[in-house]
RODO-2510 file (C-alpha; in nm, 4 decimals, decimal comma):
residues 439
     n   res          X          Y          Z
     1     x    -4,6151    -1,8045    -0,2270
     2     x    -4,3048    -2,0534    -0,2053
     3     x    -4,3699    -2,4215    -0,2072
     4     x    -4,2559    -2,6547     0,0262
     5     x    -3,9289    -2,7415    -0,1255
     6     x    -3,8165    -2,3818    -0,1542
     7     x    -3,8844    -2,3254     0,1918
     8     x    -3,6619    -2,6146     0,2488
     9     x    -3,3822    -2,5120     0,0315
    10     x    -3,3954    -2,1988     0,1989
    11     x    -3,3912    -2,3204     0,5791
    12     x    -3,1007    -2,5699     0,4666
    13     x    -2,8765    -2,2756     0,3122
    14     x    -2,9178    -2,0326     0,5587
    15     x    -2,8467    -2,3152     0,8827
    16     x    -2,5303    -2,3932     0,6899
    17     x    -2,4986    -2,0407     0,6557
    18     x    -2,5235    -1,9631     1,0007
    19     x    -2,2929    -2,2269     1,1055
    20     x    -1,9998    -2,1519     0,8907
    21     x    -2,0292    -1,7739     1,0292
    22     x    -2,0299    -1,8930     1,3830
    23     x    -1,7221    -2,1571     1,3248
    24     x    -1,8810    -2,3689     1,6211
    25     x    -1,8360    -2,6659     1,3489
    26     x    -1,5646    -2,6809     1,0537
    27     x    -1,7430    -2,5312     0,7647
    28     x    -1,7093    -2,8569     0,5737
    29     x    -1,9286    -3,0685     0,8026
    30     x    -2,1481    -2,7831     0,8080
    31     x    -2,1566    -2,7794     0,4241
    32     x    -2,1747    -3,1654     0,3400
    33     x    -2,4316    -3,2023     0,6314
    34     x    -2,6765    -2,9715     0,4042
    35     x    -2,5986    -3,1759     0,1456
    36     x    -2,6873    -3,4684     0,2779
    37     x    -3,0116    -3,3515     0,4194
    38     x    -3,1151    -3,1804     0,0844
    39     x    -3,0288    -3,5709    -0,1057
    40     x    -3,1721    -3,7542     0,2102
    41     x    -3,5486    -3,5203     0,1841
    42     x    -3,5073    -3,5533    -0,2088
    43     x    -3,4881    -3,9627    -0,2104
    44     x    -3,7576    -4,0108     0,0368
    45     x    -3,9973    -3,7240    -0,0919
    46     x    -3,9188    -3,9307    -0,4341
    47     x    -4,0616    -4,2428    -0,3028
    48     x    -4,3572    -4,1141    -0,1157
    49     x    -4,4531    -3,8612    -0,3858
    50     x    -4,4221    -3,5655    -0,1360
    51     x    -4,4135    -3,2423    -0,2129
    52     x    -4,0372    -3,1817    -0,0833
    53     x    -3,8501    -3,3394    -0,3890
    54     x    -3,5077    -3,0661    -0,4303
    55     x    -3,3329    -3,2631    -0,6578
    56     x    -3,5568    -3,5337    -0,9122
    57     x    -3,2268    -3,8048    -0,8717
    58     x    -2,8896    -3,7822    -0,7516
    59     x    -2,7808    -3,7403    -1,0577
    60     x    -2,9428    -3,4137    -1,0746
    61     x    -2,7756    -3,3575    -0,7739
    62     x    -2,4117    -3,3632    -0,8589
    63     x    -2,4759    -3,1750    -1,2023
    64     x    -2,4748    -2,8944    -0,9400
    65     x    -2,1115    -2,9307    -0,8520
    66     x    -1,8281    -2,7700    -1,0667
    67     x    -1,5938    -3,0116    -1,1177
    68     x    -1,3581    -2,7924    -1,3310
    69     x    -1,3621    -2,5456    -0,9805
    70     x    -1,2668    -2,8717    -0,7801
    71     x    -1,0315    -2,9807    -1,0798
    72     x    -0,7899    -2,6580    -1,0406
    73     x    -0,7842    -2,6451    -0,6905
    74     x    -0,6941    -2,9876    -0,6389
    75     x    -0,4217    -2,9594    -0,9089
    76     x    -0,2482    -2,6449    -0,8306
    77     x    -0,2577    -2,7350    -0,4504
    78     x    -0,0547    -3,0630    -0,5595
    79     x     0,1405    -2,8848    -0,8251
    80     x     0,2096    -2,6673    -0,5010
    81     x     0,2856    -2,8900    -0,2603
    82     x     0,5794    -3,0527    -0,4392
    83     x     0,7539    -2,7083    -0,5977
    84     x     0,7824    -2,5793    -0,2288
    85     x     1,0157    -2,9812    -0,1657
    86     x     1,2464    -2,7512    -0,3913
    87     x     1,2683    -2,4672    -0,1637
    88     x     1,1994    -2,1976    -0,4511
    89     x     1,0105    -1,9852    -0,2378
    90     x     1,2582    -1,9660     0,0660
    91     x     1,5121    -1,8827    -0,1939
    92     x     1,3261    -1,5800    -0,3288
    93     x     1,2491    -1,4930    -0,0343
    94     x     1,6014    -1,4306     0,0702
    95     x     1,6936    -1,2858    -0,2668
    96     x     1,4773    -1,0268    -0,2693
    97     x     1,6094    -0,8884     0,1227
    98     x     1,9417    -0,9004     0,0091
    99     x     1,8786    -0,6909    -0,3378
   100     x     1,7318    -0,4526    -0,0766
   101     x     2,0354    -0,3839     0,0954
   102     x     1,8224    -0,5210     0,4186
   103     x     1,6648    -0,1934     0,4281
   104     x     1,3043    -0,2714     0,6198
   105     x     1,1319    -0,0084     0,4075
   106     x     1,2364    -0,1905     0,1176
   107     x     1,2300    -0,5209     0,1901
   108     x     0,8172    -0,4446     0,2812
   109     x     0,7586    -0,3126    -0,0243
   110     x     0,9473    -0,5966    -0,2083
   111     x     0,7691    -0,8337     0,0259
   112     x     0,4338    -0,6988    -0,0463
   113     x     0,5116    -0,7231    -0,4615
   114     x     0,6490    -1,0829    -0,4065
   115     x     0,3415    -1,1658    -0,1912
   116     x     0,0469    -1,0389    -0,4340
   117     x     0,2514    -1,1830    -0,7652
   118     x     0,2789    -1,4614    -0,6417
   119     x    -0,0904    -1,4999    -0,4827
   120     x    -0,2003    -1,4340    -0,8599
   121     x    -0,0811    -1,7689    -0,9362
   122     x    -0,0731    -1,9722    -0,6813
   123     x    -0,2902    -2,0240    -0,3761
   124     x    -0,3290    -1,7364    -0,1097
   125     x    -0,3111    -1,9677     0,1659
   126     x     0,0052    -2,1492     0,0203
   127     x     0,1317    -1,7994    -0,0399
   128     x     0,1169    -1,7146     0,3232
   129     x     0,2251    -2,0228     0,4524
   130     x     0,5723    -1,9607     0,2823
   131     x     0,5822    -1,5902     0,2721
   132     x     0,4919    -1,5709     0,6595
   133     x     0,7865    -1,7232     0,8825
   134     x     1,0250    -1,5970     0,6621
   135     x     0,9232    -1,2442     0,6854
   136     x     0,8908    -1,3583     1,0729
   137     x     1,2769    -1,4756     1,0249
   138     x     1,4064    -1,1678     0,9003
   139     x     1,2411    -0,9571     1,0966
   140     x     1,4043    -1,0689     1,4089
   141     x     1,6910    -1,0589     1,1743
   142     x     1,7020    -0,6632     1,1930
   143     x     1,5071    -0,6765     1,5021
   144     x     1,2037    -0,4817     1,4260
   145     x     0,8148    -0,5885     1,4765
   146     x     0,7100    -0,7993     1,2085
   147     x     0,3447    -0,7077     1,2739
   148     x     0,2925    -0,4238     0,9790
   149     x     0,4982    -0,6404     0,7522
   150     x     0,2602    -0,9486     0,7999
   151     x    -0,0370    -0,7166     0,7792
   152     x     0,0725    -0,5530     0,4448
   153     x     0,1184    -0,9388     0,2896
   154     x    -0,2391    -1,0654     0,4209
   155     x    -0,3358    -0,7107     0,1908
   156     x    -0,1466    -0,7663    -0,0759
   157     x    -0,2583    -1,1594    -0,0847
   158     x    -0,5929    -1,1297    -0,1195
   159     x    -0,5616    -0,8016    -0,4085
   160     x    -0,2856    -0,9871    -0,5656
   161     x    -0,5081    -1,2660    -0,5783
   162     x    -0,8051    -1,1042    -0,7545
   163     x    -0,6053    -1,0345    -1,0998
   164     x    -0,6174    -1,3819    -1,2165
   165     x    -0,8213    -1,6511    -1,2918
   166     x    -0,6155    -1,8952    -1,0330
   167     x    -0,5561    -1,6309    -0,7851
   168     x    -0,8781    -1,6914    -0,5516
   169     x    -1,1447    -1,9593    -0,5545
   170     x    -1,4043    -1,6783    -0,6408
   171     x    -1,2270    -1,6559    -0,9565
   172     x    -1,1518    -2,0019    -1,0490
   173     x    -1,5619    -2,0226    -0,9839
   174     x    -1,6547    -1,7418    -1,1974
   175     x    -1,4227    -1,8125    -1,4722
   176     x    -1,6027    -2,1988    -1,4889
   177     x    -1,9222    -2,0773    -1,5042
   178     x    -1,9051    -1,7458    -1,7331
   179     x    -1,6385    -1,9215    -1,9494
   180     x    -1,3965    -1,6673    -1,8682
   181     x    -1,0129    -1,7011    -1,9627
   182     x    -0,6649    -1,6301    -1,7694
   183     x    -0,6172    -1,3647    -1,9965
   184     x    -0,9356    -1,2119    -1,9653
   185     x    -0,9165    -1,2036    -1,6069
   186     x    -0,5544    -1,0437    -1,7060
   187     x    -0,6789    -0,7984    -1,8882
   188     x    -1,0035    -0,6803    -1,6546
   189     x    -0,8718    -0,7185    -1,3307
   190     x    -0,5201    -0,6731    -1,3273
   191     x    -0,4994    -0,3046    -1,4236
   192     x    -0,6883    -0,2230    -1,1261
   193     x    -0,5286    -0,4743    -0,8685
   194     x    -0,1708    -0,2774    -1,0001
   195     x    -0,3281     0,0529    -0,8776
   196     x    -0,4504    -0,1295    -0,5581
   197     x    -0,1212    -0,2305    -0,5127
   198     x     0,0246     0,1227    -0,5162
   199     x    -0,2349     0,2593    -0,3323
   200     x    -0,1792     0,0224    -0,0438
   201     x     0,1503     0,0660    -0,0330
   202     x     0,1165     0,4786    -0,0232
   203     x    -0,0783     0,4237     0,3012
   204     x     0,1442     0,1670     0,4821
   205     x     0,4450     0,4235     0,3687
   206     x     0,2376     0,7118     0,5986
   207     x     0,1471     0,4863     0,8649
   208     x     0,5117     0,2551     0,9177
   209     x     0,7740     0,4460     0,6816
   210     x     0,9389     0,6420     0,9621
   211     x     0,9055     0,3607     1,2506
   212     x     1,1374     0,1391     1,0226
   213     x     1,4596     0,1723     1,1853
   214     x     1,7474    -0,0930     1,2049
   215     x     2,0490    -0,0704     1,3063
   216     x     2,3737    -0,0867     1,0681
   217     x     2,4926    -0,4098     1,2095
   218     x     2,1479    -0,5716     1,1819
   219     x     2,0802    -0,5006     0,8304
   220     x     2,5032    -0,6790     0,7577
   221     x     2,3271    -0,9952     0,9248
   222     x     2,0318    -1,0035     0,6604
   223     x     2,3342    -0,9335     0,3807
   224     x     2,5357    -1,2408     0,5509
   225     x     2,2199    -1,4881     0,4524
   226     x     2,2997    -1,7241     0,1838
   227     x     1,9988    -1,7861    -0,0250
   228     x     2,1604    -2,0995    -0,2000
   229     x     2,1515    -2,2688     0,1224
   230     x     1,7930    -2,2579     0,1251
   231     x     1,7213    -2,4954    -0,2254
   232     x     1,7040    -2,8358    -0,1063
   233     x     1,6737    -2,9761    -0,4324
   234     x     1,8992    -2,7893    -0,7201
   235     x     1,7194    -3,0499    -0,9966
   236     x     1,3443    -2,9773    -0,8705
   237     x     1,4239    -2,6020    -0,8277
   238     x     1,5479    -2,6089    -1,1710
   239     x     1,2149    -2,7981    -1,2742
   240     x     1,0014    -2,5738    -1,0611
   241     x     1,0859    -2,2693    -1,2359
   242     x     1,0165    -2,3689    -1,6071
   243     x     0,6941    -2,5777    -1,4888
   244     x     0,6003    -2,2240    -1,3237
   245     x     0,6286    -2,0732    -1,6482
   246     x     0,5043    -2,3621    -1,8488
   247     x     0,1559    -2,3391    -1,6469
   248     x     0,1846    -1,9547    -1,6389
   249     x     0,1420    -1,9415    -2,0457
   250     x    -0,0956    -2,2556    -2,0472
   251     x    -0,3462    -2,1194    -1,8392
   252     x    -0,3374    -1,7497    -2,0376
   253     x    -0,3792    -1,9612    -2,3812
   254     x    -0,6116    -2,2204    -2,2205
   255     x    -0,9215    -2,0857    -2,4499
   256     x    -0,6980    -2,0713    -2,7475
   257     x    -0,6209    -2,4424    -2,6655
   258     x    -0,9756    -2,5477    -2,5663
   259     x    -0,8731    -2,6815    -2,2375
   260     x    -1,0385    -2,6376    -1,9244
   261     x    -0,8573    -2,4687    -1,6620
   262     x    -0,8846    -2,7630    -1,4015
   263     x    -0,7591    -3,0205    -1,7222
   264     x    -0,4316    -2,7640    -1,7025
   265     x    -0,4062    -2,7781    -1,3161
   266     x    -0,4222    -3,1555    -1,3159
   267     x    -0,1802    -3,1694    -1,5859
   268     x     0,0457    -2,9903    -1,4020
   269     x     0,0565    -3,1589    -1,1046
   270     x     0,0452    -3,5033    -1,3105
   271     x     0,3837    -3,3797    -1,4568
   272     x     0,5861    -3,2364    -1,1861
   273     x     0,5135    -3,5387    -0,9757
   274     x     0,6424    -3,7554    -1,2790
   275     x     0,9587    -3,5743    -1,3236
   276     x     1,0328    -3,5089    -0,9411
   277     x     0,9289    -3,8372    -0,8068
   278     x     0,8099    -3,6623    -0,4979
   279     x     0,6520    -3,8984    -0,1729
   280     x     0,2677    -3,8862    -0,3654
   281     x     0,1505    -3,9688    -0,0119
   282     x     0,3721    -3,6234     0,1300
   283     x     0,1954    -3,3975    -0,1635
   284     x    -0,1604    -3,5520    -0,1337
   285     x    -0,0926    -3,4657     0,2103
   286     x    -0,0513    -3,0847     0,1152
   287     x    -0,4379    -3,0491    -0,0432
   288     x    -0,6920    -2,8879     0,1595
   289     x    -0,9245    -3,1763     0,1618
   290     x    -1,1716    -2,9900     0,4157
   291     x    -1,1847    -2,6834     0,1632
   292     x    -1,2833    -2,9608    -0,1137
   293     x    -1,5082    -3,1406     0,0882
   294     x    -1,6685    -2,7494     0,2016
   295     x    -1,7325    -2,6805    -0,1898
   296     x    -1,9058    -3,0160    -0,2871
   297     x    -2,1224    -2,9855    -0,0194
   298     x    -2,1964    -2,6222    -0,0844
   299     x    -2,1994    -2,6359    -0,4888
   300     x    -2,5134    -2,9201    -0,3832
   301     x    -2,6831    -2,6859    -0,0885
   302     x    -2,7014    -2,3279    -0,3544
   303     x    -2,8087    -2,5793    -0,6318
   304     x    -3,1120    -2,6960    -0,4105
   305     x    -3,2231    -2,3028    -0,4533
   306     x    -3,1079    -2,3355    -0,8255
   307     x    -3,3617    -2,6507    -0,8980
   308     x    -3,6334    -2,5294    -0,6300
   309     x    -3,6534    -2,1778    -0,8629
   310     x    -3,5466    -2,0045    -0,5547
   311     x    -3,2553    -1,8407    -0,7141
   312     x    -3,4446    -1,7391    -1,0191
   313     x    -3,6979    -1,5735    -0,8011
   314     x    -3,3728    -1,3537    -0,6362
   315     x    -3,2561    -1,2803    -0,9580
   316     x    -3,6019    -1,1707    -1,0945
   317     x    -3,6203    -0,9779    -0,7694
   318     x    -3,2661    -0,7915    -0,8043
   319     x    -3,3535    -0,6951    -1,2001
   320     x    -3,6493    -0,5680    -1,0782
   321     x    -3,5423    -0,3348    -0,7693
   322     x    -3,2426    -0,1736    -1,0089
   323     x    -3,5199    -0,1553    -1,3223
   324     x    -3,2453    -0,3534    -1,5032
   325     x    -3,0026    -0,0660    -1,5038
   326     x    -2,6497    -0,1860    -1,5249
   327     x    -2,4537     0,1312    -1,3881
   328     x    -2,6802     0,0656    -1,0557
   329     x    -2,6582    -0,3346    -1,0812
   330     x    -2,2433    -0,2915    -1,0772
   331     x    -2,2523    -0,0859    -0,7782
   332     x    -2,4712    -0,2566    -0,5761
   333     x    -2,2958    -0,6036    -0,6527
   334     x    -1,9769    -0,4390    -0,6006
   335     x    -1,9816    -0,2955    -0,2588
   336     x    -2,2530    -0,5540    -0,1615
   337     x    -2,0141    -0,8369    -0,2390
   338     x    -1,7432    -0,6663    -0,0291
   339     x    -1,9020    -0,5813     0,2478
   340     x    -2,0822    -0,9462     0,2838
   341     x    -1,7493    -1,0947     0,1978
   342     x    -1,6074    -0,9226     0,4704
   343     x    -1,7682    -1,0888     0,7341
   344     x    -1,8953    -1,3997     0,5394
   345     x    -1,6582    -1,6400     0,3647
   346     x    -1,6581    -1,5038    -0,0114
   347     x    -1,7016    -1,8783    -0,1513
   348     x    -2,0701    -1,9327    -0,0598
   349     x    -2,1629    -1,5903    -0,1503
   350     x    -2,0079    -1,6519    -0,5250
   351     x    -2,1519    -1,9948    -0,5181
   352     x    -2,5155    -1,8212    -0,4677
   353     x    -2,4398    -1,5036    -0,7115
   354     x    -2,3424    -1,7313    -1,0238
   355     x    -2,6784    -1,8332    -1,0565
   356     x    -2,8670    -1,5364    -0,9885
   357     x    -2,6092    -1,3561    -1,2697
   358     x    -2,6624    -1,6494    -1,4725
   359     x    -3,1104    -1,5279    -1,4466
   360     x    -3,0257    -1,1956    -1,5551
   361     x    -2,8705    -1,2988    -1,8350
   362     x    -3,1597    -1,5130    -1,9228
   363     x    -3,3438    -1,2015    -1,8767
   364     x    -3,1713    -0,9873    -2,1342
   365     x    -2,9579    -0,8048    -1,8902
   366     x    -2,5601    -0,7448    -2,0219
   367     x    -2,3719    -0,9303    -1,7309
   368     x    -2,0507    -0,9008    -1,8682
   369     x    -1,9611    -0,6074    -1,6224
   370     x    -2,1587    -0,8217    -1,3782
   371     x    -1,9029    -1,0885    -1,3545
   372     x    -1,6073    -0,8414    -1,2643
   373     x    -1,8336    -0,6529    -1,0315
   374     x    -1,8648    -0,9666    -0,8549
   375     x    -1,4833    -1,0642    -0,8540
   376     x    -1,3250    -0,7041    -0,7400
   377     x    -1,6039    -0,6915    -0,4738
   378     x    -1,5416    -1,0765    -0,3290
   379     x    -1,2098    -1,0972    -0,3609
   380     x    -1,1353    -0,7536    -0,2038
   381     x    -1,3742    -0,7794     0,0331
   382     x    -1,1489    -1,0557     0,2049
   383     x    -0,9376    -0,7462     0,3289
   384     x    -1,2454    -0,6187     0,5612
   385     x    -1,1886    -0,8267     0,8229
   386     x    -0,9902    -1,1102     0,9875
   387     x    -1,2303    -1,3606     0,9287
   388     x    -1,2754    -1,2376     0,5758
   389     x    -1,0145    -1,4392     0,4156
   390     x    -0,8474    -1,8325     0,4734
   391     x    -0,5229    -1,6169     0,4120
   392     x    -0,5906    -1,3993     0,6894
   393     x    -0,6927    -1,6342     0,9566
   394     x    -0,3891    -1,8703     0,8554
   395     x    -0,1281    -1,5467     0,8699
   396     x    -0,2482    -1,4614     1,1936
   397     x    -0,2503    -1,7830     1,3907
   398     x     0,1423    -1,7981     1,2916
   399     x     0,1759    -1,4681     1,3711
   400     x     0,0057    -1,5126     1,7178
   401     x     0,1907    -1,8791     1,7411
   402     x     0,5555    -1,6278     1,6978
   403     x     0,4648    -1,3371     1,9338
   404     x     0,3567    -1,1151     1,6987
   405     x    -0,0401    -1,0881     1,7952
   406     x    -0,3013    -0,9918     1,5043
   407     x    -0,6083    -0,9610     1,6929
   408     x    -0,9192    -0,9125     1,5485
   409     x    -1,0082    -0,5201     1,5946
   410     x    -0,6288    -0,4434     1,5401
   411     x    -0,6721    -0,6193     1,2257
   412     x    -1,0050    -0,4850     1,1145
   413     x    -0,8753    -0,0742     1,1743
   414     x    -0,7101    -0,1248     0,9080
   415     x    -0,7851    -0,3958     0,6807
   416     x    -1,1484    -0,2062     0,7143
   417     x    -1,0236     0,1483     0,5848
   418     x    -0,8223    -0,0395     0,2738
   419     x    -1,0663    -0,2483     0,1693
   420     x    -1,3220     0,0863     0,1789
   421     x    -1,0430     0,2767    -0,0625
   422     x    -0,9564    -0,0188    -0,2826
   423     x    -1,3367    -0,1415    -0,3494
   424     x    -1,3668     0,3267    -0,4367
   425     x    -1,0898     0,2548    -0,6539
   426     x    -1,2611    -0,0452    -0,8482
   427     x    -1,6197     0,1301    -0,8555
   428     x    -1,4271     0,4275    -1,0446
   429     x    -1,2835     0,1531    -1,2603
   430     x    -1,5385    -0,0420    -1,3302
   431     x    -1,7588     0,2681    -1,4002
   432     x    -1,5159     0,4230    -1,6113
   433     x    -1,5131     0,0852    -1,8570
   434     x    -1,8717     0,0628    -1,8667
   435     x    -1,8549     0,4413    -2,0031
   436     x    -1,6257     0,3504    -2,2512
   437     x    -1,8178     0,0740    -2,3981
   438     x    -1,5024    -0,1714    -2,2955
   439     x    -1,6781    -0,4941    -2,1420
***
């Protein structure tokens, strides 16, 4: 029988549940709203000695929220913010076309690489927002529809974004709470996302190869681009680049150094603001202050389960229905975490599965293979729809905004299908390192 308080915790999570699905308000109201409620109940079910007491103080409260999550995504979005003043990305961009001769074919597949490499280490929204109208530019460039070119980067941003520990909020979340490294996340995830990559880029090569035609005179224009013109600021670009690599190597050694991730991220952004002197007001400006606001609020809703016991009783409930059998707990939390982060956003649904991992453990169940299980299967499931992924939704309004329409269905036909062959690809993986004894 649940008790009052679970029922509450319950109600409160699923109503902010509901109205983050339904977008009627910004998913950050939604989020801090249950909050609020849950701390409002708490303090005067503390006073009158109810029986609807969630959190004993507000102190109890907070101790819900993962400030090292909070810490990285604040940081890199800053550290962010003032590398793309330098115009490193534009100039990339450009590079890369021109190294492929302005052949479309080419430049999609470079485009794709660029996009997922660089969604590994940066954010996949930020990736997008710099990837997108340039891809737009060139393709009016050779004059050929830039649709399957921004569909193959929303792809390639969300699997690029699954091999590292920075590459996707459900990652920078998991990491925090299993203790997980960069280079562990290097050396469980990436293998597969590599495979994902060529997979995805086998398909597009059946479905667009042969429509890619340009004509001679359009691919001299792309050659004619001059990528120097695109650095606005020779010192910061300079900057940029070793600070890239500088954070690149901390974040891999950041267990060796006994740093937190989000003490790196800050540190980062702490420094290239130093050295570049960029408008603090311009790069503040540049954080997603609703996403931040969206996971303190939500961190405080799932821990009103946590403290109720409601997600212990899930987690009891999940051990039991699988009889505690791993091969049968990573396939269910695999294609269960795709398919619901598909059409939910994958950041509540990891918020609420840390926990319920975290009972199984307490239980005596391995979750080591749990934890990647959970990472391939939210991260990828971002690919199953349009609403699946920030990345998707952002790449799509621009696209829509430049006459290049990304609707849902035509998205879905075949973000759908991929997601369905990458998330086969990742069972087979994960299955195959369980076998070996390698988690």
């Amino acid at each position: 029988m649940l008790t009052a308080a679970q029922i509450l915790s319950i109600v409160v999570f699923v109503v902010v549940m509901a109205l983050v699905v339904s977008e009627k308000i910004h998913r950050a109201v939604a989020a801090l709203a249950g909050a609020v409620v849950l701390l409002i109940v708490s303090a005067i079910s503390g006073i009158s000695s109810g029986t609807l007491e969630i959190f004993p103080s507000f102190d109890s409260a907070l101790e819900s929220i993962d400030f090292n999550t909070l810490a990285v995504l604040c940081g890199m979005m800053m550290f962010v913010g003032v590398v793309k003043l330098s115009g490193l990305f534009e100039f990339v961009a450009i590079k890369s076309a021109k190294l492929c001769k302005g052949d479309p074919w080419k430049i999609m597949v470079v485009f794709a690489i660029i996009t997922a490499v660089f969604s590994a280490f940066l954010d996949n929204v930020t990736t997008i927002l710099l990837i997108g109208p340039m891809t737009i530019m060139l393709c009016r460039t050779l004059k050929i529809d830039a649709t399957p070119f921004l569909l193959v980067e929303i792809l390639s941003s969300n699997v690029g974004g699954t091999a590292t520990l920075i590459g996707d909020p459900p990652n920078i979340m998991i990491g925090s709470a299993a203790g997980l490294t960069f280079f562990d996340f290097i050396r469980y995830d990436a293998p597969a996302v590599v495979v994902m990559m060529v997979v995805i880029i086998i398909i597009f090569k059946f479905m667009y190869g042969r429509k890619l035609h340009v004509e001679q005179e359009d691919m001299q224009h792309v050659m004619e681009l001059d990528e120097n013109e695109s650095i606005k600021d020779p010192f910061l670009f300079k900057v940029s680049i070793a600070m890239i690599a500088v954070v690149t190597v901390s974040f891999m050694a950041h267990g060796a150094l006994n740093l937190e991730s989000g003490v790196i991220a800050l540190a980062a952004a702490a420094i290239i603001l130093l050295i570049s002197r960029a408008d603090l007001e311009e790069v503040i400006h540049d954080v997603e202050w609703p996403t931040i606001g969206f996971f303190l609020g939500l961190f405080i809703v799932v821990g009103g389960m946590e403290h109720t016991g409601v997600i212990e009783m899930i987690g009891t409930w999940m051990v039991d229905i699988t009889g505690g059998d791993i091969v049968l707990l990573i396939i269910v939390l695999l294609w269960g975490s795709a398919i619901l982060s598909a059409v939910l956003d994958n950041i509540p649904f990891v918020a609420t599965m840390i926990p319920i991992i975290a009972v199984m453990q307490a239980q005596g169940v391995d979750v080591a293979p749990l934890w990647w299980a959970l990472s391939l299967g939210a991260c990828l499931g971002g690919n199953g729809t349009l609403v699946g992924a920030s990345a998707n939704v952002v790449l799509s309004s621009i696209a829509n905004r430049e006459g290049y329409p990304i609707s849902f269905m035509s998205f879905t036909k075949i973000g759908f299908p991929i997601m369905v062959v990458t998330i086969i690809v990742a069972t087979v993986y994960m299955l195959a390192l369980n076998a070996l004894g390698m988690f």
